[in-house]
C-alpha positions in Angstrom: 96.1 94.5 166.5 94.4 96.3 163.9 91.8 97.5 165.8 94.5 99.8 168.0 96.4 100.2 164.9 93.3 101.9 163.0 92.2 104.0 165.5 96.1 105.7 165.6 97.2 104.7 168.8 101.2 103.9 169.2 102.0 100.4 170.2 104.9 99.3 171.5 106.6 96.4 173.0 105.5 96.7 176.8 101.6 97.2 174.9 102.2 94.1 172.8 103.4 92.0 176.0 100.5 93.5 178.0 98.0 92.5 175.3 99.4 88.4 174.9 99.1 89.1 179.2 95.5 89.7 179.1 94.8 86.8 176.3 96.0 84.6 178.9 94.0 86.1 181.4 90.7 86.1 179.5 91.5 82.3 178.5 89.7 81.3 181.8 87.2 84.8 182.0 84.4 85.5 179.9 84.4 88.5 177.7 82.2 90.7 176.3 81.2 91.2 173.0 82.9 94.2 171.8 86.2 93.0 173.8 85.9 89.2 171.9 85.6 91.6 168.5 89.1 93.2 169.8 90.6 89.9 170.8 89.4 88.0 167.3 91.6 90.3 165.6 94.7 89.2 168.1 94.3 86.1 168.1 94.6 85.4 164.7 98.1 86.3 164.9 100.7 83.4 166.2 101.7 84.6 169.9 104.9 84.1 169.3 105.0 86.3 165.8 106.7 89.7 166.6 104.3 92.3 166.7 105.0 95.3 164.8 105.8 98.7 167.2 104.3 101.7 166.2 105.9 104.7 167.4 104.9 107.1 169.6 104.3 110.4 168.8 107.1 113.2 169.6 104.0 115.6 171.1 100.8 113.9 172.6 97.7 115.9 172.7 95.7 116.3 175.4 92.9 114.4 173.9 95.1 111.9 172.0 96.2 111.0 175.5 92.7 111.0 177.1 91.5 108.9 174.7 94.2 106.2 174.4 94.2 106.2 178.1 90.2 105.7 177.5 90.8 102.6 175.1 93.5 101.2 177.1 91.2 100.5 180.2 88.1 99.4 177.9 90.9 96.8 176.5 92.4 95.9 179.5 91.2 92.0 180.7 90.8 93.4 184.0 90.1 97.0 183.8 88.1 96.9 180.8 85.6 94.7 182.7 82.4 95.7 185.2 84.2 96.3 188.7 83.0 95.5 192.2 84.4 97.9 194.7 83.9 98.9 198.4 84.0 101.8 200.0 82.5 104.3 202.1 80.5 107.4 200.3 81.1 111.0 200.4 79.5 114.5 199.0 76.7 112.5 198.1 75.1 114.6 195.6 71.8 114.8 193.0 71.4 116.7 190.4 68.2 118.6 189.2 67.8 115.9 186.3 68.1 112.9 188.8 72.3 111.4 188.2 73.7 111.3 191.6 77.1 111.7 192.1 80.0 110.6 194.6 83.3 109.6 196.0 84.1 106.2 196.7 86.7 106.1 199.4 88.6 103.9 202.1 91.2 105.0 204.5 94.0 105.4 202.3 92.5 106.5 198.7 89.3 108.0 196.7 87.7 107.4 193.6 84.9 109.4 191.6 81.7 107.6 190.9 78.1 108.2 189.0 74.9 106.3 188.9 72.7 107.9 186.2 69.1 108.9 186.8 67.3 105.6 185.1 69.4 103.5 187.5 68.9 105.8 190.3 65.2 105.0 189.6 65.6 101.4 190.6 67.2 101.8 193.7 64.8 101.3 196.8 67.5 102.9 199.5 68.9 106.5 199.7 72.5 106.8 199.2 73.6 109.1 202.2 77.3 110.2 203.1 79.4 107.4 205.1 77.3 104.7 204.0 79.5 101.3 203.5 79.0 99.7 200.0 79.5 97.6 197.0 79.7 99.5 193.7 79.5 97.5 191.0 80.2 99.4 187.4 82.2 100.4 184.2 85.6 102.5 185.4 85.5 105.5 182.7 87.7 108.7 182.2 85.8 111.8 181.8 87.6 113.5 178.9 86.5 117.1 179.7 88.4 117.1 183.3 90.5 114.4 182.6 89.4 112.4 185.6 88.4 108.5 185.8 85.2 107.4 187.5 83.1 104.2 187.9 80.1 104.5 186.1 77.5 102.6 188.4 75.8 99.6 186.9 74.7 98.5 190.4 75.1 99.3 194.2 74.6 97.5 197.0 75.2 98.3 201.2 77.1 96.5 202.9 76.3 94.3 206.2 71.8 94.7 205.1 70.1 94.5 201.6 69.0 97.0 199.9 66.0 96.5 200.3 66.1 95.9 204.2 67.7 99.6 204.1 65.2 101.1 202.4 62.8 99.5 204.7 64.8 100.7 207.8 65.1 104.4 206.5 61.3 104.6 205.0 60.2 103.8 208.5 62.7 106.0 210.7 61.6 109.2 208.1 57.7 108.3 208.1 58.1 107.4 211.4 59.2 111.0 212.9 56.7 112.8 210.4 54.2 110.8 212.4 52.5 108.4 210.4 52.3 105.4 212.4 51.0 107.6 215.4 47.8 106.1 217.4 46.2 109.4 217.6 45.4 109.5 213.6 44.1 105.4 213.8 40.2 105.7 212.3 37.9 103.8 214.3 36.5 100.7 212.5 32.5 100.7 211.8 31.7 97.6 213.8 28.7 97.0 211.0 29.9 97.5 207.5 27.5 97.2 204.7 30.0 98.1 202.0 33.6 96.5 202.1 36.1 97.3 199.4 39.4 94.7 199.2 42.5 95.8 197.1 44.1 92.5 196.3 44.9 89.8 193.5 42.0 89.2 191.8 43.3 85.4 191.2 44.8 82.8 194.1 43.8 81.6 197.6 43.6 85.2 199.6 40.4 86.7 197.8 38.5 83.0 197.7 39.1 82.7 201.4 38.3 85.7 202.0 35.0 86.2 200.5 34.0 83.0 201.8 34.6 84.3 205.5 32.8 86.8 204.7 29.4 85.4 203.2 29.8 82.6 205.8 29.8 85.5 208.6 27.4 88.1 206.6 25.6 87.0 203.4 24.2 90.5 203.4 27.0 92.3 202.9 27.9 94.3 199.8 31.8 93.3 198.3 33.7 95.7 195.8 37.3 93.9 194.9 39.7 96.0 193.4 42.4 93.6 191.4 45.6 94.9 191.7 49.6 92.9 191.4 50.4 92.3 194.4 54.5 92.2 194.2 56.9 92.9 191.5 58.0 96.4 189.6 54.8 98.8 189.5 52.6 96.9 192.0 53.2 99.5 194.9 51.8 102.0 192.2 48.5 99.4 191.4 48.1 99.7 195.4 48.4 103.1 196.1 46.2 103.9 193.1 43.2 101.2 193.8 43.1 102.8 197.9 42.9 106.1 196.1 40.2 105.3 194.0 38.2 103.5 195.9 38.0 106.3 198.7 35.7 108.2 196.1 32.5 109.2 197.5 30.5 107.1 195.0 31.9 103.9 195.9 30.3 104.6 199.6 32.8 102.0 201.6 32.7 101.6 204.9 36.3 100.2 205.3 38.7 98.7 203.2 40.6 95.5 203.3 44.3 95.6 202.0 45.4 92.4 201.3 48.1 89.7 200.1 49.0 86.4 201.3 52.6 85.3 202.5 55.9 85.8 200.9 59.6 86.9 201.2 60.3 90.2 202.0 61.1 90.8 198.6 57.5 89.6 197.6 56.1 91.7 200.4 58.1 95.1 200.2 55.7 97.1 198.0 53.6 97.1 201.0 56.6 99.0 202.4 57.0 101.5 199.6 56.2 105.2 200.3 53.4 105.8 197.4 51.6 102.6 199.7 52.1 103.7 202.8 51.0 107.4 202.2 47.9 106.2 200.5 47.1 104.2 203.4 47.6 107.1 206.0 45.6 109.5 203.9 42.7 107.4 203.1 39.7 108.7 204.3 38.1 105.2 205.1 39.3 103.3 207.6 41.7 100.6 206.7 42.6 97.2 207.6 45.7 95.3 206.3 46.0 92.0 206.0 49.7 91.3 204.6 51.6 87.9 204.7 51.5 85.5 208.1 52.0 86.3 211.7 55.8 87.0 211.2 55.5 89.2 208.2 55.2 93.1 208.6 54.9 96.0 206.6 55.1 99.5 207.1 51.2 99.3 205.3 50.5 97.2 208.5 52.1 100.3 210.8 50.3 102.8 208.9 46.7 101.0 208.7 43.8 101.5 211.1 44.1 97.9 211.9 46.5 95.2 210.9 45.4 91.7 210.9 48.1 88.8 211.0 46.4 87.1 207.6 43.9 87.9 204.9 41.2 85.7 207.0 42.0 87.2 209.8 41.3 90.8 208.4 37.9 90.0 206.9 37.1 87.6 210.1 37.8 91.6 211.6 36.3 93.2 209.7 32.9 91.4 209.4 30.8 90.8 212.3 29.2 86.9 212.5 25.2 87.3 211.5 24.7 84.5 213.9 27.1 85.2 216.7 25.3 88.4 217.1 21.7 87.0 216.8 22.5 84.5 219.2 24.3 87.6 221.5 21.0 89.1 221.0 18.8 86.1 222.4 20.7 85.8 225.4 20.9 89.5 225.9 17.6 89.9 225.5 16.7 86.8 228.0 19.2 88.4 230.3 17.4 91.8 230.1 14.2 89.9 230.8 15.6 88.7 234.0 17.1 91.5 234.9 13.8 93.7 234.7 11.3 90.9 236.5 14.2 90.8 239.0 13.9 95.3 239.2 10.2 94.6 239.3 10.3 92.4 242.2 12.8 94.5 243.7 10.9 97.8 243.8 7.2 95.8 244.2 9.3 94.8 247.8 10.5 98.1 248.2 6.6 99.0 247.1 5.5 97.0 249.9 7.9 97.8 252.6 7.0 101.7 251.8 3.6 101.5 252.0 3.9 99.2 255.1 6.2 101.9 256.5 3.5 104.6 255.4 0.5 102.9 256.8 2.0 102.6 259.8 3.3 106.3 260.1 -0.2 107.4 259.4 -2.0 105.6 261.8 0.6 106.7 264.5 -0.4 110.5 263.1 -3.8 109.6 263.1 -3.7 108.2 266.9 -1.6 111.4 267.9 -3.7 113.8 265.9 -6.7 111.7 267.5 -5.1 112.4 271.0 -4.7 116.0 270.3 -8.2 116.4 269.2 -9.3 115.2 272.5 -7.6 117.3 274.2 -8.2 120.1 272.0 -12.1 119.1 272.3 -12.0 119.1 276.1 -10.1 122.3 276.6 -12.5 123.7 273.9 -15.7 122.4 276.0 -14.2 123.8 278.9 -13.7 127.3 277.3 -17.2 127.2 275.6 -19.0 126.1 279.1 -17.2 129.1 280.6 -17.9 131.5 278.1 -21.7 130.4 278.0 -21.8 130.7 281.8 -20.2 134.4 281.2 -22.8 134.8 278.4 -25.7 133.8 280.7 -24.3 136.3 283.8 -24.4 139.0 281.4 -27.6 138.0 280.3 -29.4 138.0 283.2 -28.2 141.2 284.4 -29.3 142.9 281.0 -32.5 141.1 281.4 -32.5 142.4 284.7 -31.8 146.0 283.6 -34.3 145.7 280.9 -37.2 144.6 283.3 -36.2 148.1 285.5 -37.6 150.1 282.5 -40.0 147.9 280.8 -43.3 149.6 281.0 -45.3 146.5 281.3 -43.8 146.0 284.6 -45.7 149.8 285.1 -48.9 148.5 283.6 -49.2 145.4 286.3 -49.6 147.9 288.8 -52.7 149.6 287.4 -50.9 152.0 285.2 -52.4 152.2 281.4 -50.7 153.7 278.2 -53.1 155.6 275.8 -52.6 155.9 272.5 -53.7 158.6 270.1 -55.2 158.0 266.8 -52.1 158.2 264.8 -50.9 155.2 266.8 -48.3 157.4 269.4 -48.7 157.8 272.8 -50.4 160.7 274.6 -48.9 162.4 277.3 -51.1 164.6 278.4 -54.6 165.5 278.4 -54.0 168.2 276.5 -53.2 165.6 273.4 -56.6 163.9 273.4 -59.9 165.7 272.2 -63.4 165.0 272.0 -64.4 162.1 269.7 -60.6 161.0 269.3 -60.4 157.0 268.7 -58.1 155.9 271.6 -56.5 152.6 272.5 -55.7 151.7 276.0 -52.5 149.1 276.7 -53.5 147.6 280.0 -51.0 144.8 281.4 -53.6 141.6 279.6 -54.1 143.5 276.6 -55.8 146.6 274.6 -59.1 148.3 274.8 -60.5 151.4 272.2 -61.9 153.8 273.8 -64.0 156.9 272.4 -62.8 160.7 273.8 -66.8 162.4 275.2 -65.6 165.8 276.1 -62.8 167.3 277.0 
């Protein structure tokens, strides 16, 4: 009793009964430390000594009464202890240095509550108006307003887990601000030579990995980037290792994000915003490979491509060296085929064309041969009948010619003479004595000498 006695609180007889009333109580409920300090000091006394009453004050201050009202719940059995309560929240509201506060309320009463900011921290789920939970917490009263709150210690929804609600209302947000929309999915380079993987750098997900990949493609190049892979400050790791590794001097061709299976709990900082982001933003293209078949992860939604297993990501990812050469061989005996079959093909259609054109010409030839004869006898015909034109015309020039051809004269005794300079004379009067004549008879030419005039 000495530890209400010191501190100047009255104590009467209803405080002393209430006090043996909660020894009882606590007889079969832990307590904690500072309360087994209080009770020590009780139960040293007999229960059935009379406690001594102290009297009450005639005039209670205002903070005389606050604060005894402040002990008396700390030292109540019940009261005094971390409460669980349900209820529904209202005026959900945080402050600039992150404490959220609340009211706790039912259908019939309302209760003020706080978590502070390093609790507020820890929580995975926003706390939103008319949500249904569990509050779990230290009921204090606030001195300055005189008001008694529950000072969180942990909260809880009702009817999902926390973390299941966090889940749900990360993906409705990211979900209308578009990030798991196809239209933003990054094609995956169907030949990688440079593959980073942000996983454990210990277990059975990078071993089976790398060993699908140098069983599928020795050649190609591997950068892991060891990060935890569930726990407090792995999402962090995650988002960090995609960032880094989409540096331009790392020069990946896609990345691998990876972990093998697990609880939700295990998996959910694959789910947590700083992961999801970084996945959405990363300039390389990703591919998740998170937990089994079952498991999913908002990573998975956001990703390029999400793979149902680690193996089954890098199996993805990596194209088989001898799948392909083999593809190769029978593609290449196939296009073989194919171009003897072309060849044979158009040599037919080769063939048949020429055939066709042979036998087009010669039918030109034999028609253009027909035409020529005909052309040749109407030409023949027209020639003989302009010759026989020609030679009508002919004689009759030949004819008109002879009329006044003077040699026609001369073979009827006539004679031409011609004067020295070679022209004829045409009169006597032209010739002279001595003058060197010629005479043109009918048979020929005689000189002839002029004797007198």
């Amino acid at each position: 009793m000495e530890a209400f006695r010191k501190k100047g609180f009255p104590m009467d007889s209803s405080r002393s009964e209430f006090l043996q009333q909660t020894l009882l109580f606590q007889a079969t409920e832990p307590s904690t430390s500072e309360e087994e300090n209080v009770l020590s000091d009780i139960t040293q006394e007999p229960l059935s000594e009379e406690l001594p009453i102290a009297e009450a004050p005639s005039c209670w201050t205002v903070s005389d009464l606050t604060v005894y009202l402040a002990d008396l719940i700390a030292s109540d059995g019940i009261l005094g202890r971390s409460l669980t309560v349900q209820g529904e929240l209202s005026n959900v509201s945080v402050s600039s240095r992150g404490h959220c506060y609340f009211t706790l309320k039912d259908d019939k009463a309302a209760v003020k509550g706080v978590l502070w900011a390093s609790l507020m921290q820890r929580i995975p789920f926003k706390l939103e108006d008319g949500m249904a939970v569990f509050l779990s917490g230290q009921l204090e009263i606030y001195a300055p307003n005189g008001t008694y709150s529950i000072v969180g210690q942990k909260i809880e929804p009702i009817g999902v887990g926390s973390l299941q609600l966090a889940f749900q209302q990360l993906k409705a947000r990211l979900e209308t601000e578009g990030f798991f929309l196809e239209e933003y999915k990054k094609p995956i380079p169907a030949f990688p030579k440079k593959i980073g993987i942000v996983t454990a750098k210990t277990g059975a997900v990078i071993h089976d990995m790398l060993r699908v990949i140098r069983r599928k493609n020795p050649s190609v190049d591997v950068l892991l980037f060891p990060v935890k892979v569930q726990g407090e400050g792995a999402a962090q790791e995650i988002a960090h290792a995609i960032e880094a590794l989409n540096r331009p001097e790392y020069g990946l061709d896609v990345l691998i994000v990876a972990r093998g299976g697990g609880s939700f709990e295990d998996l959910f900082c694959f789910s947590e915003e700083p992961v999801v982001k970084a996945v959405f933003h990363s300039r390389t293209p990703i591919v998740t490979g998170i937990g089994h078949e079952p498991d999913y992860s908002l990573a998975d939604a956001a990703s390029d491509y999400s793979a149902s297993t680690p193996t089954a990501a890098a199996e993805y990812v990596v194209p088989d060296v001898e799948a392909l050469r083999l593809d190769l061989q029978l593609r290449e005996q196939g296009l073989i085929e194919a171009i003897a079959h072309i060849f044979l093909r158009l040599e037919q259609q080769f063939d048949g064309i020429c055939t066709e054109l042979i036998q087009g010409q010669q039918e030109r030839l034999h028609r253009l041969e027909q035409a020529l004869g005909m052309n040749q006898e109407r030409l023949l015909g027209v020639i003989e009948q302009y010759l026989l034109t020609q030679d009508q015309g002919l004689a009759k020039a030949i004819a008109e010619l002879n009329a006044y051809n003077p040699l026609d004269t001369l073979s009827r005794g006539y004679a031409l003479v011609s004067k020295p300079d070679g022209t004829l004379a045409k009169s006597a009067a032209d010739l002279h004595p001595g003058d060197q004549i010629q005479l043109q008879f009918q048979d020929g030419q005689r000189p002839c000498e002029v004797k007198a005039s």
